[in-house]
N, C-alpha and C positions, 0 to 999 in steps of 0.2 A: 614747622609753621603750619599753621591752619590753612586747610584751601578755602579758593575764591570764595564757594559757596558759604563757608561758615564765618567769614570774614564779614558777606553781607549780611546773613542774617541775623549775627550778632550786629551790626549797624544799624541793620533797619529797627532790629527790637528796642534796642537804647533810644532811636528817632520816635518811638512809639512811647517810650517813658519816660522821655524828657531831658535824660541825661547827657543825649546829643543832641544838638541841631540838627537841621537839616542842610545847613549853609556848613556844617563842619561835616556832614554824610560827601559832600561833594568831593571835599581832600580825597577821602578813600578811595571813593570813584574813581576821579582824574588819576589816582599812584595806579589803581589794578590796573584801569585802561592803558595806563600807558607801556607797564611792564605784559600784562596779559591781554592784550586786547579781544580774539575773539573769544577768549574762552569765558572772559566779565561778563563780554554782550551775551553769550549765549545764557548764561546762570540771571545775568537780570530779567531778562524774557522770559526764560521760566519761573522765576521767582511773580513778576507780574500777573502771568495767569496759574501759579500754585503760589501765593504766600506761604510764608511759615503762620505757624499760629497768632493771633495778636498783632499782626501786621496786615496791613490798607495797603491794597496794589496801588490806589491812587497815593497814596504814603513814598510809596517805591519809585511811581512815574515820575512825581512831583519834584523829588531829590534829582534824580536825576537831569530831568530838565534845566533845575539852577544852576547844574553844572557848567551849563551853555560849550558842551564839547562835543565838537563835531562831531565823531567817534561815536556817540549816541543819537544821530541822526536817525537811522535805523528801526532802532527801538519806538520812538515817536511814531515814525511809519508803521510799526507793528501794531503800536497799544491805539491806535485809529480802528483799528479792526478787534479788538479788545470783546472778548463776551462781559467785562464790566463795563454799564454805560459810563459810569464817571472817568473810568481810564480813559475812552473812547473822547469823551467831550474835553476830557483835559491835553487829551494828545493832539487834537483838533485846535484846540486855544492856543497852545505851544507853536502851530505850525503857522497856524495866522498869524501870531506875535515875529514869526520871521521874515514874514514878508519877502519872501524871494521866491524865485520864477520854479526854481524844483519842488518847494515847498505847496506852490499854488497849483501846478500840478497834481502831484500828491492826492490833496483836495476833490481836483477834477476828479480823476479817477473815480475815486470813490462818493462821487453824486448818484451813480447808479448802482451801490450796491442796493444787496437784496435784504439786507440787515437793514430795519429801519432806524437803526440808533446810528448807526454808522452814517447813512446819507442826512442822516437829521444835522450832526453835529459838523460835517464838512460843511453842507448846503450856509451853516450859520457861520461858521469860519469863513467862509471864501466871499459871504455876503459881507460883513464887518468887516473885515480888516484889508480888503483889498479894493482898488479906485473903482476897476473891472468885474467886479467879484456879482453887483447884484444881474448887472448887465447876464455875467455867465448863469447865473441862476434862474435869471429869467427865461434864458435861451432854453432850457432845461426843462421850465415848468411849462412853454406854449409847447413844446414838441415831444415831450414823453407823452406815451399812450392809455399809462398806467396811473387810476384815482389816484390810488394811495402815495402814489412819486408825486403826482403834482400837487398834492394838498401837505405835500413833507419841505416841498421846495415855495409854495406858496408862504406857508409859516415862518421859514425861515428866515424870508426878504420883511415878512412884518416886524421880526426883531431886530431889524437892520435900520431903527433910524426913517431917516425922511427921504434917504436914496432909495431904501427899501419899497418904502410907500409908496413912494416915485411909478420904480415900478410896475410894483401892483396895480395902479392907475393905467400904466401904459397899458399891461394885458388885457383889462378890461376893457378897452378901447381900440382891441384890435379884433374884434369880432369873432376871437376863438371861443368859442362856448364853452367848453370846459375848466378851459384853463383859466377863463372869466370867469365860472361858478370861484372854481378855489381860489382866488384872486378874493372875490368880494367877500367869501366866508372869512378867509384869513383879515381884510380891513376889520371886521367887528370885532376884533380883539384887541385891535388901537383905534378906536373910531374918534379917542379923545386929542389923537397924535392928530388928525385930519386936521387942515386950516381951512378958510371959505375958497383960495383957488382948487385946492383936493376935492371939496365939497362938488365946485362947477366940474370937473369932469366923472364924477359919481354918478352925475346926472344926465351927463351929456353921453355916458356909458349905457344907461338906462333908456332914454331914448331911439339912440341907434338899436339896442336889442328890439326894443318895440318896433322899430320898423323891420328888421330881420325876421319880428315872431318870432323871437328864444324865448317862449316861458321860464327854460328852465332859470338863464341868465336874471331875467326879469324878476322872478321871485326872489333870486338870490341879492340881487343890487335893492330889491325894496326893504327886502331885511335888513342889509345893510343902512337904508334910510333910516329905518325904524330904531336903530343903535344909536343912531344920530340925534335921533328926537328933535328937543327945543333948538338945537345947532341949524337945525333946516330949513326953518320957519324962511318961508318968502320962495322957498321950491316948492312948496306943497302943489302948486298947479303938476307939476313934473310926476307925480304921484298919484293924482289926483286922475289922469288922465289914466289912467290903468283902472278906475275905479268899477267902469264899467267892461270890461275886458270879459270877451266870448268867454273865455276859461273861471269856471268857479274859484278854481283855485289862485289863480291871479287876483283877481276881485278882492278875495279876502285876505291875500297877504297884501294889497294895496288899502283896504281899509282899516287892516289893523298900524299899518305903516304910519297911516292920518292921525289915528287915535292919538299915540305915542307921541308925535310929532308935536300934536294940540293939548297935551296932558302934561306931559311934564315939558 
């Protein structure tokens, strides 16, 4: 009989040509796993980061996933940490789609890894799919130290929806400076998501910077206005008030903010 190894390879190839399904790759799976078990897991793991020729590790993740057997638990856990992003983001989808307490762990963990495709795609799993998930994300982006962590963990709560938004609104309005800049950069990527009560604390974020003196915040929420344009009209005071601001550079991302605001 052919080993484990050429059993799947010859599987995965046919799932690559059409010959199989991928809901018929899972029969295979489930027989090996159940007669072999570590020695499957161990050849699918290497298979995901060495394919054969002509075979998508996310080809291989994918299958296996449909499987839905616990026994490949594991594996999921592994292809998170995957040097392909697309394994990585799929093994991420897989593990929010389970929604359970080890799986949202899982997650955790890997919020701070040092691989940013890896914290990208957990931060956006554990933001969607879970009730607690933007809450934990948030926790993440006021208190890491590190730009690049908080503008991976910023992005990820903007593609979460209106919880996400949520959010990003709270940060903005807790007078953490940094974590407020990437807060308000990540908003201008949904600024079309915003409604007029999201609008009123854009503003009211804005203000408190100005009485703190955050430039940096300040610049960063009037850009944010500036996204907003025609949406704003009737805050313009709120902008307007920055117009003359000690700092040039204030000044002029407030007057460019009006332009927009009164142009389109």
């Amino acid at each position: 009989m052919s080993s484990i190894k050429e059993q799947l390879i010859n599987m995965f190839s046919k799932v690559m040509a059409g010959t199989v399904s991928r809901e018929e790759g899972t029969m295979l799976l489930n027989y090996l796993v159940k007669e072999r078990q570590a020695e499957t897991v161990r050849e699918l793991v290497y298979l995901i980061e060495t394919p054969p020729p002509g075979v998508f590790p996310k080809t291989i993740l994918h299958t296996i996933a449909l499987s839905r057997n616990r026994a490949f638990y594991n594996i999921m856990v592994a292809g998170l940490c995957s040097k392909h992003e697309d394994v990585s983001l799929l093994a991420a989808e897989e593990l929010g789609k389970l929604k359970t307490a080890e799986a949202k762990n899982t997650l955790v963990e890997h919020l701070k890894s040092e691989r940013y495709h890896v914290r990208k795609v957990s931060a956006t799993a554990l933001a969607q799919n879970y009730e607690d998930g933007p809450a934990m994300v948030e926790k993440e982006l006021l208190s890491n130290p590190e730009p690049f962590f908080r503008t991976t963990y910023a992005q990820a709560l903007a593609r979460a929806g209106k919880r996400g938004i949520a959010a990003l609104l709270n940060v903005m309005n807790t007078g953490s400076s940094a974590a407020g800049v990437a807060s308000a950069e990540a908003l201008t990527s949904v600024a079309n998501e915003l409604d007029e009560k999201d609008m009123q604390q854009v503003f009211y974020a804005l203000m408190s910077a100005g009485d703190r003196k955050d430039s940096m915040l300040i610049i960063a929420i009037l850009k944010l206005a500036g996204t907003l344009s025609s949406r704003v009209r009737g805050f313009e005071g709120y902008v307007r008030a920055f117009a003359d601001h000690p700092a040039d550079i204030v000044r002029d991302e407030a007057k460019a903010a009006l332009r927009l605001i009164k142009e389109t």
